[in-house]
C-alpha positions in Angstrom: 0.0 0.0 0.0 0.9 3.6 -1.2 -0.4 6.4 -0.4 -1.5 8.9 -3.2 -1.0 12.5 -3.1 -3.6 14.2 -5.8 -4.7 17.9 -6.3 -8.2 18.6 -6.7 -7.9 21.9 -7.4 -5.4 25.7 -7.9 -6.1 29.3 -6.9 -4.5 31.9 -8.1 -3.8 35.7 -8.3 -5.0 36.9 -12.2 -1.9 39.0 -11.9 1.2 39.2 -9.3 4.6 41.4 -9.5 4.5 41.3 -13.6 3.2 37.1 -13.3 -0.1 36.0 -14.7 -2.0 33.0 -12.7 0.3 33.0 -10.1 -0.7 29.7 -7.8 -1.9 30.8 -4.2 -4.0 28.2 -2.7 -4.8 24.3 -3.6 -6.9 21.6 -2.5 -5.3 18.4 -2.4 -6.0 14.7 -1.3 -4.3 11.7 0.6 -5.2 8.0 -0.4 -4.7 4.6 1.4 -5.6 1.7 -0.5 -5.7 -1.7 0.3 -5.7 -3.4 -3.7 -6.9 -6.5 -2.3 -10.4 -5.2 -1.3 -10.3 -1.7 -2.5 -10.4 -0.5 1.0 -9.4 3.0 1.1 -9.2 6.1 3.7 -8.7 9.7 2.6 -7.2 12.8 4.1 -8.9 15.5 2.3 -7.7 19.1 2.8 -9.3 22.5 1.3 -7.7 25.6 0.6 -4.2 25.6 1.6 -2.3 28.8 1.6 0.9 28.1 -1.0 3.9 30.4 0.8 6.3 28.5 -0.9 4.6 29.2 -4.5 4.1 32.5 -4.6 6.6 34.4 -2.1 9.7 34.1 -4.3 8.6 34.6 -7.9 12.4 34.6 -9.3 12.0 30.5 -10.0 8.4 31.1 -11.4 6.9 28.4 -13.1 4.0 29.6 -15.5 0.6 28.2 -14.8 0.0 25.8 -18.0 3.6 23.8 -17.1 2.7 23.0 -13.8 2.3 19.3 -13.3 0.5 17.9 -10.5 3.7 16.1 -9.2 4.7 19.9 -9.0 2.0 21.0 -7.1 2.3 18.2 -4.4 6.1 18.7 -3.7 5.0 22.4 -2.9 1.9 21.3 -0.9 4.6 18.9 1.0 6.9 21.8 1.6 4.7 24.2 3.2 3.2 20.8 5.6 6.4 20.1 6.1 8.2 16.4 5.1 7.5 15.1 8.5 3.7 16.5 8.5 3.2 14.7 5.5 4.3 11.4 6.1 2.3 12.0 9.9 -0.7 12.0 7.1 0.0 9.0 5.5 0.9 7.2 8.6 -2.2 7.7 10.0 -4.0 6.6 6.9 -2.2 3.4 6.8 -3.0 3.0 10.6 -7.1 3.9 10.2 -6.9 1.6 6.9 -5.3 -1.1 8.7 -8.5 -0.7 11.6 -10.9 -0.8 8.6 -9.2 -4.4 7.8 -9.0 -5.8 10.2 -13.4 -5.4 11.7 -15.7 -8.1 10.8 -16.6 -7.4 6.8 -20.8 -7.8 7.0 -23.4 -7.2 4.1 -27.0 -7.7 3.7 -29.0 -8.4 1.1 -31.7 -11.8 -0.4 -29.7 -14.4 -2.1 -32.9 -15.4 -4.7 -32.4 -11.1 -5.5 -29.0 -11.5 -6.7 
């Protein structure tokens, strides 16, 4: 099991010190998935504030080259390496929970 980073969306400034669409916030996701079962938990956050995007536009990337994996390297900066891997940790660790319950369904067997 992996845990996959994905962004779900990009703010930006129109306009910023001569830039155009200059990123400033994202929304972004964290996956755990159990490919066995297709188990999976989710850290979902909204809006966060990109510091490390747009505070030092001398290395500016503009907005139609950005790649995801771009955008989740910065999103890992400004939680910090160890924040991030707390995330996925505690994925793994609430996946693992859901695993290891009693798996129960319902339903008529003649229905099926």
């Amino acid at each position: 099991m992996a845990a996959v980073w994905a962004i779900t969306n990009v703010d930006y400034y129109l306009e910023k010190d001569g830039h155009q669409k200059v990123v400033n916030r994202v929304d972004y996701t964290c996956t755990q998935t159990d490919e066995n079962t297709n188990t999976s938990t989710q850290h979902v956050s909204f809006s966060l504030p990109l510091v490390v995007a747009n505070d030092d536009l001398s290395n500016f990337t503009e907005y139609n080259d950005l790649t995801e994996e771009q955008l989740i390297g910065w999103v890992k900066t400004q939680l910090t390496e160890e924040t991030a891997s707390m995330i996925e940790q505690d994925l793994l660790v609430e996946l693992n929970e859901l695993l290891s319950t009693e798996q129960s369904a319902s339903g008529l067997p003649w229905a099926s």
